[in-house]
Structure formats: structure tokens, C-alpha cells
VOPAGU-2260 file (C-alpha; in pm, 1 decimal, decimal comma):
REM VOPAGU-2260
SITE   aa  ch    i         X         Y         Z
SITE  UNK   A    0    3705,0    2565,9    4641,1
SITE  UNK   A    1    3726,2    2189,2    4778,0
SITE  UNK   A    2    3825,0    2055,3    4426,7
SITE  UNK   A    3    4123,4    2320,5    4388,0
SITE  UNK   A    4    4227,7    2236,3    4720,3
SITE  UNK   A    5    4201,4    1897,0    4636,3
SITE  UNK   A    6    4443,8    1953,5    4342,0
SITE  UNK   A    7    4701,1    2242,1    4492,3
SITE  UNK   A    8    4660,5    2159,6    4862,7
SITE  UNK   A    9    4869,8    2417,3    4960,9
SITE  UNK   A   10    4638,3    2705,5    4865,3
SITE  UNK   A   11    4427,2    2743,9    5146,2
SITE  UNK   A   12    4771,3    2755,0    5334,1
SITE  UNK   A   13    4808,9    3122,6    5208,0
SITE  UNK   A   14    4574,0    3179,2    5433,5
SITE  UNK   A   15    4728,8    3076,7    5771,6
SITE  UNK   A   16    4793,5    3313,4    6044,3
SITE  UNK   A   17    5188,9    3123,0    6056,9
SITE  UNK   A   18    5425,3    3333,9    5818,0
SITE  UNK   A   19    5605,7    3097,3    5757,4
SITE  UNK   A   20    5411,1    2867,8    5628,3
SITE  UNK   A   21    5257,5    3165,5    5431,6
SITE  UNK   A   22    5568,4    3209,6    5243,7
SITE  UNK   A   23    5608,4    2854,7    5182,3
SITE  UNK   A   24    5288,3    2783,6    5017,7
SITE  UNK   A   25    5361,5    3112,3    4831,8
SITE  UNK   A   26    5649,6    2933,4    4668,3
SITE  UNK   A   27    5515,9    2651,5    4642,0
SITE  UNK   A   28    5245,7    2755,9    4437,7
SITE  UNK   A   29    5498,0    3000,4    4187,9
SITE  UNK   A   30    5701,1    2672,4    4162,4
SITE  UNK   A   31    5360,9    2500,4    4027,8
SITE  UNK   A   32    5307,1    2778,7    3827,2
SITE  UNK   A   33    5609,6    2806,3    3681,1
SITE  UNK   A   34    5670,4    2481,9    3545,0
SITE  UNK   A   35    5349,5    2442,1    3366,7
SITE  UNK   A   36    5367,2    2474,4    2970,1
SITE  UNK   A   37    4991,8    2563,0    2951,2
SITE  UNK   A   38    4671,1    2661,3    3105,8
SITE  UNK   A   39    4361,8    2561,8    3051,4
SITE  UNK   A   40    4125,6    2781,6    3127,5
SITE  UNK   A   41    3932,0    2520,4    3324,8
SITE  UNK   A   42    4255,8    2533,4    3545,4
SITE  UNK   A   43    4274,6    2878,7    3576,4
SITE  UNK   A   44    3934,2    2933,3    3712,5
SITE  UNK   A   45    3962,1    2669,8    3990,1
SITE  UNK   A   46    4301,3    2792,9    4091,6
SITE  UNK   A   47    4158,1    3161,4    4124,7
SITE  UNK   A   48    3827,4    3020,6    4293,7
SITE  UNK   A   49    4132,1    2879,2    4555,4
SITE  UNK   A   50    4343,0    3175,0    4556,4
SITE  UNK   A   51    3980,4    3425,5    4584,4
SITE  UNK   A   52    3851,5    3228,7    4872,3
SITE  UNK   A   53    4222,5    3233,9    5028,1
SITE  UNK   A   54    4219,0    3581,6    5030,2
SITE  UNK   A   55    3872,4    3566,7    5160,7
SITE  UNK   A   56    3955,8    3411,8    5539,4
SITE  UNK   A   57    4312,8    3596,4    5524,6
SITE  UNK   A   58    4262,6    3819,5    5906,5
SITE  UNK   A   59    4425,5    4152,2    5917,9
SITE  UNK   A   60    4552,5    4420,0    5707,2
SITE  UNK   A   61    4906,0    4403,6    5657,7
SITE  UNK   A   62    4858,1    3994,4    5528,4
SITE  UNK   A   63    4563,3    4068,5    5341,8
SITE  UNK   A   64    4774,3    4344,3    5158,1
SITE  UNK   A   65    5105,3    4094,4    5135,7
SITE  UNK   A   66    4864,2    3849,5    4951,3
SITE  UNK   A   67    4674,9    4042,6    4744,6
SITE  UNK   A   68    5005,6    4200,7    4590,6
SITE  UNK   A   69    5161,3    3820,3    4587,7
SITE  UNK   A   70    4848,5    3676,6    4401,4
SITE  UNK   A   71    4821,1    3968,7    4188,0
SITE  UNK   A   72    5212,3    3931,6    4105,4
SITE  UNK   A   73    5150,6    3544,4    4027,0
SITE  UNK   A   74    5090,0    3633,0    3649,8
SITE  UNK   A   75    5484,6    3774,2    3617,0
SITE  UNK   A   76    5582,9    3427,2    3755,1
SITE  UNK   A   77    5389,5    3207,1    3500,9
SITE  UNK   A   78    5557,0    3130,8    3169,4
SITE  UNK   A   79    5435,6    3452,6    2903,1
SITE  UNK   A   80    5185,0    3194,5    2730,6
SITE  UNK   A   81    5026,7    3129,1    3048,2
SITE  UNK   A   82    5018,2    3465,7    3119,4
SITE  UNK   A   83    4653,6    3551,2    2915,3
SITE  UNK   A   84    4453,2    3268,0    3102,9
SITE  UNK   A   85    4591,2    3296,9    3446,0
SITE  UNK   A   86    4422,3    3656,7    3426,2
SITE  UNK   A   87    4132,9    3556,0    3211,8
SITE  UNK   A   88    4116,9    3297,2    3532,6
SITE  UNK   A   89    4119,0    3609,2    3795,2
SITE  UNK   A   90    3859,2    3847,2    3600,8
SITE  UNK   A   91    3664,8    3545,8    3574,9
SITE  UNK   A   92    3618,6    3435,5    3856,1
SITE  UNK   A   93    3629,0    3824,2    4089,4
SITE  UNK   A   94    3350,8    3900,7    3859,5
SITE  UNK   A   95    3122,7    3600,9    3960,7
SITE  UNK   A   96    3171,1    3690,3    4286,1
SITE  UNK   A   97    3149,9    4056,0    4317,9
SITE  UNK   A   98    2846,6    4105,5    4460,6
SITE  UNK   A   99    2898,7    3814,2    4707,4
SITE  UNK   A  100    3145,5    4019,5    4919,0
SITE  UNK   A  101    3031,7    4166,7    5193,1
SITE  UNK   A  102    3159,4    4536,1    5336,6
SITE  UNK   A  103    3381,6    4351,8    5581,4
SITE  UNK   A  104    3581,6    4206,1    5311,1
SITE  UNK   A  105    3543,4    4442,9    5016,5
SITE  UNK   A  106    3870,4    4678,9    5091,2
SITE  UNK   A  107    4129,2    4335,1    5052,0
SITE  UNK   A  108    3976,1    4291,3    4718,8
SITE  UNK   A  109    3916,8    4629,3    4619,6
SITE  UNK   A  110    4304,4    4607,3    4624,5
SITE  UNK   A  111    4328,8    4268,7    4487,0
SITE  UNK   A  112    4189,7    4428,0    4157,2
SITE  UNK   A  113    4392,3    4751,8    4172,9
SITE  UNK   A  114    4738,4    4530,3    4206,4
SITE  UNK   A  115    4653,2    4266,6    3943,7
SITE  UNK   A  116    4624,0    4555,8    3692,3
SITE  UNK   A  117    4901,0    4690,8    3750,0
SITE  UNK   A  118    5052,5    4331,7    3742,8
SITE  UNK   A  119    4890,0    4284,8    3413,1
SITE  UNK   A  120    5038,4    4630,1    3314,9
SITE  UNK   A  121    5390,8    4543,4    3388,9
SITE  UNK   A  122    5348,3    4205,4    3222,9
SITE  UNK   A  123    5270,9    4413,6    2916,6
SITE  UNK   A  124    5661,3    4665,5    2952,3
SITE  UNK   A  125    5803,2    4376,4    3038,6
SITE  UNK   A  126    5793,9    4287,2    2678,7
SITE  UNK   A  127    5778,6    4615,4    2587,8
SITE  UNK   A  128    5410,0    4707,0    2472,3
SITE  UNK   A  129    5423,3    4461,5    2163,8
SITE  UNK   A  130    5390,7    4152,0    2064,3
SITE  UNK   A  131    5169,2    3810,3    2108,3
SITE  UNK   A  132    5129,2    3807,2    2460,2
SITE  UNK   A  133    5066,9    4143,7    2478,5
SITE  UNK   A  134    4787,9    4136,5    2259,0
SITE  UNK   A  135    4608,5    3866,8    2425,8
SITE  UNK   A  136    4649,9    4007,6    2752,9
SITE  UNK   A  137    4495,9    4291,3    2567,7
SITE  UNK   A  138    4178,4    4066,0    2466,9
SITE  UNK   A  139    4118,1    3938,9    2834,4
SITE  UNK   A  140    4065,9    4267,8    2955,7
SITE  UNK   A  141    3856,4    4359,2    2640,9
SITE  UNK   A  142    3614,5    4052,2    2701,1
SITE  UNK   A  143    3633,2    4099,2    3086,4
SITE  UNK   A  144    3784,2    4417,8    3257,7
SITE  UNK   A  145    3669,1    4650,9    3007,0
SITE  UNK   A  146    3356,0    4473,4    2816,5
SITE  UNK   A  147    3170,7    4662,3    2594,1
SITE  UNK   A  148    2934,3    4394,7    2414,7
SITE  UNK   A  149    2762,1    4188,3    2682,2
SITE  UNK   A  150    2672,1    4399,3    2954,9
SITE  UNK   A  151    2600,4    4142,5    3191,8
SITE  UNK   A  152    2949,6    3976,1    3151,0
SITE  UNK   A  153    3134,9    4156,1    3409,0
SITE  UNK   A  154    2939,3    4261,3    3706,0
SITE  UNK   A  155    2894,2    4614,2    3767,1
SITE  UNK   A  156    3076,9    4706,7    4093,3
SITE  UNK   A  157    3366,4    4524,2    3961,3
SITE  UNK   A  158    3347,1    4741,3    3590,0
SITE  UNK   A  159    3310,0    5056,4    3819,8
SITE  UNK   A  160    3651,9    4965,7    3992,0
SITE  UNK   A  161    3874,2    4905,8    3676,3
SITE  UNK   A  162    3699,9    5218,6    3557,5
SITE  UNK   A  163    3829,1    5422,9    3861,7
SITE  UNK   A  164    4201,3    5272,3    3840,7
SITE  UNK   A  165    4314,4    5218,3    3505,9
SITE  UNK   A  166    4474,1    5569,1    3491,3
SITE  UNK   A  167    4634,7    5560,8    3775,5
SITE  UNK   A  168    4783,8    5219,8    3737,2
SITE  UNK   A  169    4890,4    5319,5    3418,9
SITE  UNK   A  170    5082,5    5642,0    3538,4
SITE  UNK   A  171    5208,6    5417,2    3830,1
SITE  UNK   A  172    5357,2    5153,2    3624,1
SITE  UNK   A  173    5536,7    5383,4    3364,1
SITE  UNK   A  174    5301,8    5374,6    3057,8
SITE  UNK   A  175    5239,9    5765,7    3057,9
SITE  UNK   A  176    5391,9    6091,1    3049,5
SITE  UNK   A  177    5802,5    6074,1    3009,5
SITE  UNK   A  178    6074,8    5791,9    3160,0
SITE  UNK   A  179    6144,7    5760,9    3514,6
SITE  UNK   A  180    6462,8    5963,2    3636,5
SITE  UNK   A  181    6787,6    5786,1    3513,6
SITE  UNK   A  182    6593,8    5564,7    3271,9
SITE  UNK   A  183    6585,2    5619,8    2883,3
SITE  UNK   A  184    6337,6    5499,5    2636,8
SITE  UNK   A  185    6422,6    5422,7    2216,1
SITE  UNK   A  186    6170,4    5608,5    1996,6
SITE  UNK   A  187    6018,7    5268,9    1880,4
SITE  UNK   A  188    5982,2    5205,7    2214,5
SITE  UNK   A  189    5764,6    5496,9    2331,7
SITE  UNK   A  190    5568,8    5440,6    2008,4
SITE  UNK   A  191    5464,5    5090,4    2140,0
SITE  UNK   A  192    5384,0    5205,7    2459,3
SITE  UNK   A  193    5170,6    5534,2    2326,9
SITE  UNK   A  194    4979,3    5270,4    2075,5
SITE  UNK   A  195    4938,4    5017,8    2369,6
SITE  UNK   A  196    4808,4    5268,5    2591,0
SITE  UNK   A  197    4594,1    5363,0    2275,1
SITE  UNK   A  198    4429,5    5034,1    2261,2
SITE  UNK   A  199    4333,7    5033,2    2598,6
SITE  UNK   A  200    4188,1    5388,9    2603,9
SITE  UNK   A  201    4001,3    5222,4    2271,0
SITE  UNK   A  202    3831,6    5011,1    2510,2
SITE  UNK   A  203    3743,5    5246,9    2718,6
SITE  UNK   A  204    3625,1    5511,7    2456,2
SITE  UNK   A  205    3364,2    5214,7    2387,1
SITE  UNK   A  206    3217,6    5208,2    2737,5
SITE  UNK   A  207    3106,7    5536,9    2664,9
SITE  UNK   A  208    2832,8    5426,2    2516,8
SITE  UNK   A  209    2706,9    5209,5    2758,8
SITE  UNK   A  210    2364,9    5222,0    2843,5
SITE  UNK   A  211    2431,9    5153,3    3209,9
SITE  UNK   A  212    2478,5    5515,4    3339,3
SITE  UNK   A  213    2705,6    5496,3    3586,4
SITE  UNK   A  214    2943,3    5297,7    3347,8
SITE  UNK   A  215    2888,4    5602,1    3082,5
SITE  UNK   A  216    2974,4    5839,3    3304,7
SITE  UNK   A  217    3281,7    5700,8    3463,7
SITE  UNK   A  218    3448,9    5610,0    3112,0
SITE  UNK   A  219    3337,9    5956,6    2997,8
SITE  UNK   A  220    3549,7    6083,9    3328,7
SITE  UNK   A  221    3854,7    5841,5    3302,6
SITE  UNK   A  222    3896,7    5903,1    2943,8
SITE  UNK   A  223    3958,5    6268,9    2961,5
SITE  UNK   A  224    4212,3    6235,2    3182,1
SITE  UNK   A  225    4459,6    6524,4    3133,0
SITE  UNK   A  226    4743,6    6220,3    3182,7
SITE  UNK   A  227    4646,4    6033,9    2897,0
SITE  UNK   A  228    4831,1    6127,3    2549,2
SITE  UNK   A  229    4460,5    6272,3    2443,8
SITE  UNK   A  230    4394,4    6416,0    2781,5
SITE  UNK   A  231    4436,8    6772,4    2639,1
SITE  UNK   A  232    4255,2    6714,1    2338,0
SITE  UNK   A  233    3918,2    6802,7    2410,7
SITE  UNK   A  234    3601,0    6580,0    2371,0
């Protein structure tokens, strides 16, 4: 934490109890963000081990849920090819310390997870379902959300979460069922979506194999899904 700080100073001011200064640092850090032209991801995991441990000593609820949807919401203000690493930077470093948070703490980043997918969902309509960006978003979370191979890559609690979410988020942030009320969608369009959504269930689908258990049996669940486009299928 000490060297991020040393490097964006105005981090562990997201954590002050003065809204003001709250906001500022907030802009402050999407002005940083958004002027870089790459991301190393040596970068990307000390900013997160800053933004993590700013969300840490954030006091009360309705802060702790302003930041965790601002932090989460950080990857829509980076340019797209910063996009990947920034979040390769946040499943990083939430799944080194999962089992480090205590109860006390564990609903802020419970919800710190749930809004950074979603983030990471919109980043993906935003440039509707396809393309460069999209896939490599698409790689993070198959090497860290949703990782099949090494088992002892993403810790447990934290696989369990994104396990328990995705659907929802998914529903949430448009990519099932029809277009919202007043909104229409182009054929080719809803065949990106339907083939991203796909892809993702793909990496789910794998988890079902898992030979941790609880992982089996919560992909099994989440896959069948009635909302998903095989929902109604049948095993």
C-alpha cells in the first residue's frame, strides 16, 4: 500500500470521512487514469492494492457503497486498451486477499466484486459484445474470475462469489432476454451479445468439472439458469 500511495497520493484520500475531499480524489484519480496510454500490469496491481486497502478503512455503509460502485466504475473511465489490465489488476489483487477479510469488512467487498462485474459487463455493450477489447476482457476473467486450469489461482470464496452473480449481473446489465422498453437492438447486434454471453457461459460450463465440490456444484446451478439462452435446454 505505502508504495502506491507513494506514487498516487491521493488514494488513501478516498477514504476520508470529508466528502469533499472524497470526490476530489475521486477525480483526481479518473483524471490519472484517463490520460494514461498504457498499463502495466505491475501498475495495475499496486493501484488496486491502494484502491483495496482504501475501501478497507472506508466507515459506514452508504460511503463504502459510493466507493465500491466508483472503483468498480474506474474501468469505463480508462482508455479501452487499458481497460483488460486495470481489471486483471482488481481480480488480482481481491483474490490475494480474500481470505484476509474479516466478517466486519466482507459485505463492502462482497459488493465491490458484484459492481466491478457488472462494470466489466457494460465495458463489454459499450462496444457492443465484439471486438479486441472485448475479447481480452474476456481472457481476464477466464484466467481469474472464472479459472478452470489452476485451481489454486483464484481463491475459493472469491470463485464462489462470481459464481453466485454472474447471472444476475448479466440480466441487470442488458445481456439477456429482450431490449429494455423504448430501446431497439440490430440482428447483428443481438447475435454478438448471444455469442458473448456464450463465451462466458463456456467458462462456466468448464467449472463444472472442477474437482473442488462446492465450485462443481455452483457452476452446475448457475449454468442452468432458466435466463440464460440454454436455460431451457436441459442438461
Amino acid at each position: 500500500m505505502a508504495a502506491a500511495e507513494a506514487q498516487m497520493p491521493f488514494i488513501k484520500n478516498l477514504a476520508s470521512s470529508d466528502r469533499k475531499l472524497r470526490t476530489q480524489s475521486l477525480a483526481t484519480l479518473q483524471t490519472y487514469l484517463s490520460s494514461r496510454t498504457g498499463l502495466p500490469a505491475a501498475d495495475a496491481l499496486k493501484l488496486w492494492t491502494g484502491l483495496y486497502y482504501a475501501l478497507w478503512m472506508t466507515d459506514r455503509p452508504r460511503p463504502q457503497q459510493a466507493l465500491a460502485a466508483d472503483l468498480a466504475n474506474l474501468v469505463l473511465d480508462v482508455p479501452a486498451a487499458c481497460a483488460a489490465p486495470l481489471a486483471s489488476g482488481f481480480w488480482g489483487v481481491l483474490s490475494r486477499q480474500w481470505a484476509s477479510i474479516d466478517a466486519l469488512r466482507m459485505d463492502k467487498f462482497l459488493l465491490l466484486v458484484r459492481r466491478a462485474f457488472a462494470a466489466q459487463v457494460r465495458f463489454a455493450r459499450g462496444r457492443a459484445w465484439a471486438g479486441e477489447q472485448v475479447d481480452r476482457m474476456l481472457d481476464v476473467w477466464r484466467r481469474l474470475a472464472f479459472d478452470a486450469d489452476d485451481e489454486d489461482g483464484v481463491s475459493l470464496g472469491l470463485r464462489l462469489h462470481v459464481l453466485d452473480l454472474w447471472v444476475d449481473e448479466l440480466e441487470r446489465e442488458k445481456a439477456l432476454g429482450p431490449a429494455g422498453d423504448g430501446e431497439e437492438e440490430e440482428e447483428d447486434d443481438v447475435a454478438a451479445r448471444d455469442e458473448w454471453v456464450r463465451r462466458v457461459g463456456d467458462m462456466v460450463d468448464a467449472l463444472r468439472a472442477s474437482p473442488v465440490k462446492s465450485v462443481r456444484n455452483r457452476a452446475s446451478e448457475s449454468y442452468a439458469d432458466e435466463r440464460l439462452p440454454w436455460g431451457d435446454e436441459g442438461e
